[in-house]
Structures are given as C-alpha cells and as structure tokens.
N, C-alpha and C positions, 0 to 999 in steps of 0.2 A: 401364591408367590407375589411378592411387592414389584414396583419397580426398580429395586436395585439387584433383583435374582436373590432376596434371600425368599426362603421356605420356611414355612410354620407347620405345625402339626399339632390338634386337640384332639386330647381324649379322655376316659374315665381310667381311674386306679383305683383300685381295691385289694385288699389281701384279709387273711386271716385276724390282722392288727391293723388294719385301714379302712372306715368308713371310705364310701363310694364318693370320689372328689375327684373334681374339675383341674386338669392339669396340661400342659404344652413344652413343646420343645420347639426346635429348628435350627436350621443351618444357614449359613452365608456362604456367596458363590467358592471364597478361596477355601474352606475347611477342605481335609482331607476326604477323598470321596469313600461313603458307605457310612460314615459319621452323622452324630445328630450331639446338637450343645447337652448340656445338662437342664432337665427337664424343670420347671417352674411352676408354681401351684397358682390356679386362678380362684381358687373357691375350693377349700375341704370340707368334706361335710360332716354332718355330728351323729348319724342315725345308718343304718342299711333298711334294707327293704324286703320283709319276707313271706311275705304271703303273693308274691306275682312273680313269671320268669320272662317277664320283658324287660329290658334296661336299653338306652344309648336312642328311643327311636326323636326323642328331639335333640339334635345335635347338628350345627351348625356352623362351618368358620366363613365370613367373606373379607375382602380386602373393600375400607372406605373409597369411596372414588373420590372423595375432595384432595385427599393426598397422595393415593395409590401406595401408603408405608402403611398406615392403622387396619389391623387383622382386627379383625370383632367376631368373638368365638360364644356361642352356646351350649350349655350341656346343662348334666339331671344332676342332682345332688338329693338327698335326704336332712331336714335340719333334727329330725330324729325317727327315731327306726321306729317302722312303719309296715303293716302288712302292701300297701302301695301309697305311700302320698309323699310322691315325688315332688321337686321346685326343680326351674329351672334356672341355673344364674346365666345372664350375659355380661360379657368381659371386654376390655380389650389392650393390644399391647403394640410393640412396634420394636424392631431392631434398631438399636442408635445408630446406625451408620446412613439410616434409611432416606435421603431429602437433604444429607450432609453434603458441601461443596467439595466436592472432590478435587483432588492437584490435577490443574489445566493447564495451559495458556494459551493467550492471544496473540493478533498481531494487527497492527495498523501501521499507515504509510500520511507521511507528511514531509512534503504537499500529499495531496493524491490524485493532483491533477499537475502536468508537466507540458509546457510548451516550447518546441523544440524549431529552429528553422535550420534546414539542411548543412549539413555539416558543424553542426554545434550539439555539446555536451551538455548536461544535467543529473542532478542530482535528485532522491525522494530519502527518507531517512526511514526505513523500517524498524518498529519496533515490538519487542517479543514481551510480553506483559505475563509475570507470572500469576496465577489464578490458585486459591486453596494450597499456597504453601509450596509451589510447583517447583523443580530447582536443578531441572537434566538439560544434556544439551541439547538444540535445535537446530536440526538442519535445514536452512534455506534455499530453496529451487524459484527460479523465473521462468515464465512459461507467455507466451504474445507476443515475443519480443517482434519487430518487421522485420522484412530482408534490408540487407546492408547494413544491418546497428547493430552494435553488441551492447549484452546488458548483462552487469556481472553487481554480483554481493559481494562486500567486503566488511566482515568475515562472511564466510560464507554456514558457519555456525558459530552460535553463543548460547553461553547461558545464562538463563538472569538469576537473581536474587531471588529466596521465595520471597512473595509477595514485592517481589522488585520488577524492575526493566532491564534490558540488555539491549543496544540496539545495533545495525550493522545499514550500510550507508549501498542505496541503489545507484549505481552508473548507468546512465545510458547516454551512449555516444550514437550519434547521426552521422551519414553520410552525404555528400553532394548528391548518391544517387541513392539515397532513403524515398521512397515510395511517398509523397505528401497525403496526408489523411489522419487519423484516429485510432487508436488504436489501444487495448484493454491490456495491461499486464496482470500477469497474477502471482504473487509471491507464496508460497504455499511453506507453512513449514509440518516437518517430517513426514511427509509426503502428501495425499487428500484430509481433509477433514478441518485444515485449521489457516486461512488461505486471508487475503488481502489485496487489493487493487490500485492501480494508478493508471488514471487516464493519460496518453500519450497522444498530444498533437502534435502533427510536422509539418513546418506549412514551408512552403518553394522558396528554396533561397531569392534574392533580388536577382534581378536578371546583371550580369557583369558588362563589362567591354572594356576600349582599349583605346588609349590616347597618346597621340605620336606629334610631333611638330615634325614642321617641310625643313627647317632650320636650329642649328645650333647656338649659332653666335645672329646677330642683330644689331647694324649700325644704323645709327639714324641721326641727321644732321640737324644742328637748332634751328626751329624755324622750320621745319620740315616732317615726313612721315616715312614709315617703311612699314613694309608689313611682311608676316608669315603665315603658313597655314596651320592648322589644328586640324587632325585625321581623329575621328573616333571610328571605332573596328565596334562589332556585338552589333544587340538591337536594341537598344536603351533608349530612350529620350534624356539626354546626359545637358546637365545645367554647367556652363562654361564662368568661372573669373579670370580673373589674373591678379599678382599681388608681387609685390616687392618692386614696384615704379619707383624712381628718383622724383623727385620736388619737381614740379612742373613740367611733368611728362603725364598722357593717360594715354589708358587701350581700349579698343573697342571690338568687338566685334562683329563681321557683319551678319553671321545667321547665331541665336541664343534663342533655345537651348537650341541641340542639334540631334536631329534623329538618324542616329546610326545603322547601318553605315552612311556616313558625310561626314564633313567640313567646316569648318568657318575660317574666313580671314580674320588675324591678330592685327590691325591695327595703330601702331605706337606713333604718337605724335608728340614732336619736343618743341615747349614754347623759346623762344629766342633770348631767353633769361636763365634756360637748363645751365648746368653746370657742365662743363665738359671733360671728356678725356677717363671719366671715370668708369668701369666694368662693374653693371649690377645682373646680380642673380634673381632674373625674373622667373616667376612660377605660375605656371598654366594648370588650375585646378578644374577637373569633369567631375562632377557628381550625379549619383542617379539614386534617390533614396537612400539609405545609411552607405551605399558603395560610393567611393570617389578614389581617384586618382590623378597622377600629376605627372609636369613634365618639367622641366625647366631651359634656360636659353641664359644666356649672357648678352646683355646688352651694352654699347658704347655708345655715347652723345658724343658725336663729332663735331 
C-alpha cells in the first residue's frame, strides 16, 4: 500500500491459451469495497515450462521509499518453453493520484501580531487560501481570546475561489478591565487541523484623573493680579498650561506639573496697557501622557 491507501496486487496468469506472464491490479481508498481495477500486464511471456512443478517462488512487490507511490513488482516468466529456464522480470508502476495535490486550504492572519491598550479595538485580517482546486465552505472559530474581550469573525464562514482567497476580518475589542499581558489567539478553520495565530498584547491603559478650578469667572484689575485654584483628583503627575490670555495678560502657576492628588495656584497678571471691560474664555489644560483634559473660566480686565 502507497501513501495515499491505494493497494497493488502481483501475480502470474496462465491458461490453456496464455503463456505464464507477469500481471497486476489494485484498488484506491474510494472504489467500492470487495473490488479490484482491471488487471494490467507487466511482462507476458512467450514460452511455459514443462519439465518442473514449481512456479511463483521468486516473486516480489515492495513500495520505493524515495516516494512511498512507486510499487516495484518481480515475477517468473518463460521467453520460451522450456523443461525449466525460467527469467525473472522486474517492473514498476504507480497510481496517478499517488503524490497528487490534493483540494486543501490554508489560513493566515495579518498583522499577526496586534497591540492593544485597555479599552481599545483592533483588527487582524484572516485569510482562507484555496490549495489544489479547493472550493467549500470554511467555518471559522477563535479560541485564546482573554477575559473581558470579545473576539468575533466577520463572516464567520467563506468560501474562496479554487485556487483563490476569501477572507473574513478579526475583531478584537479590549476592556478598561482586560487583564494587561500577551496573549496567543487561534483561528482554526473547520475545526483542528487547519489553524493560525495572532499574538495579542494589552498593555495598561495611562493612568487618568481629574481637573476642577476653585472658580468660574476671574476678575483682575490692570496693573494687578488674581488668582485661582487648579484641583487634580487620580494619581498622575499631570503637566498644567493655560491658553486663551488677552494681549498683555500671562499665568502662571505656582506648583507644574502636579502630583495628584493636589493643586496649583492660577496666577493671572494684567499689564496696565490690558484692554479692559472684555470677557475672555480661558482654558486650564492637565495632561498626563496622550490623557489631558480641561477646564475653563471667564475672565474680566477691570
């Protein structure tokens, strides 16, 4: 038997109208069972043999190892009749379907490495590769996903083309409370055997907090100063500006950055040249690595 489960069989024939020749048959896995193909001749011979009653004892089939498909078959033959002077021929043959690419497919993922920070979504693009002509449909499973994520296929089956692609798009959403770490998905389609991977990191969201002023509105007279407070809430080390000053006003303040939880005083001083009477929209920005937020105040020059 080959590697692909066909079966070969050698033997001699002979009849009343048939010198003694070298012949074979076999079967492949799908034939009907108890069946054998139609039988094929390696060698017929020209002579029988009558002066001896032994026949068949060199005979031989093995399968090549360099391919595991080529049968190499020996037997007796006469090239003419003879009280005993037997030959022996060696042959060999093979089933055509034997080492043939059979209808597969594949699957690969790109990216196949995903990096994720807590509460943020991503994508991998899976795709189903048909092999030898392949052309059914595939059903797609995820299997690693962490706790708090969901990780879904869309579609969750396709077909591809033979010898085409089909592909279907991975989701995976994070949580604020996604487990930070590493983590192996596996896309598998029609269930084991035909599988794919995407590395998944989560890494800690930035730490957040919170910013409040003591005051809403803020008057300060030309030639003079006022000031407010700035409250951050969390644990950050949060980096302070201000923006939106009229023409010869600035602010300052006295603690930058500020380790929350604390304070700073806002500081607004107007040079004696301000313009007066006007209400501007000033804006108190916190930042702490890509998080910032803000506050604002109305301000008057008296």
């Amino acid at each position: 038997m080959d590697k692909a489960g066909d079966i070969a069989l050698g033997y001699s024939v002979s009849s009343s109208t048939i010198y003694p020749s070298v012949r074979y048959t076999g079967r492949i896995p799908t034939d009907p069972l108890g069946t054998m193909a139609s039988e094929a001749s390696l060698w017929e011979g020209a002579g029988s043999q009558t002066g001896y009653s032994r026949w068949g004892d060199y005979t031989s089939m093995q399968i090549d190892p360099s391919d595991d498909c080529t049968f190499w078959y020996v037997n007796e033959y006469l090239p003419a009749t003879h009280p005993y002077g037997w030959f022996t021929r060696i042959g060999s043959f093979k089933f055509s379907g034997c080492g043939a690419t059979l209808p597969d497919f594949s699957l690969s993922a790109n990216p196949a490495s995903v990096a994720l920070t807590q509460g943020n979504a991503g994508n991998s693009t899976i795709t189903v590769s048909s092999v030898g002509g392949f052309s059914s449909s595939v059903a797609l499973t995820v299997s690693g996903c962490p706790a708090n994520t969901t990780c879904t296929l869309n579609p969750a089956s396709v077909t591809p083309a033979a010898n085409g692609s089909a592909p279907s798009t991975l989701t995976i959403a994070t949580t604020a409370t996604t487990p930070a770490g590493t983590y192996t998905l596996t896309i598998n389609g029609n269930g084991s055997g035909h599988s794919t991977t995407v590395s998944l990191a989560v890494n800690p969201a930035p730490s957040d907090f919170g910013i409040s002023l003591s005051a809403s509105t803020l008057t300060v007279s030309r030639g003079s100063n006022n000031a407010l407070t700035v409250s951050i809430s969390g644990s950050s080390s949060v980096t302070l500006s201000v923006s939106g000053l009229p023409q010869k006003t600035n602010g300052s303040f006295s603690v930058n950055p500020v380790t929350a939880p604390g304070s700073s005083i806002l500081t607004i001083s107007a040079n004696r040249a301000a313009k007066q009477g006007t209400n501007y929209t000033v804006t108190v920005t916190g930042k702490y690595g890509s998080v910032s937020h803000t506050a604002a105040f109305t301000l008057t020059i008296k």
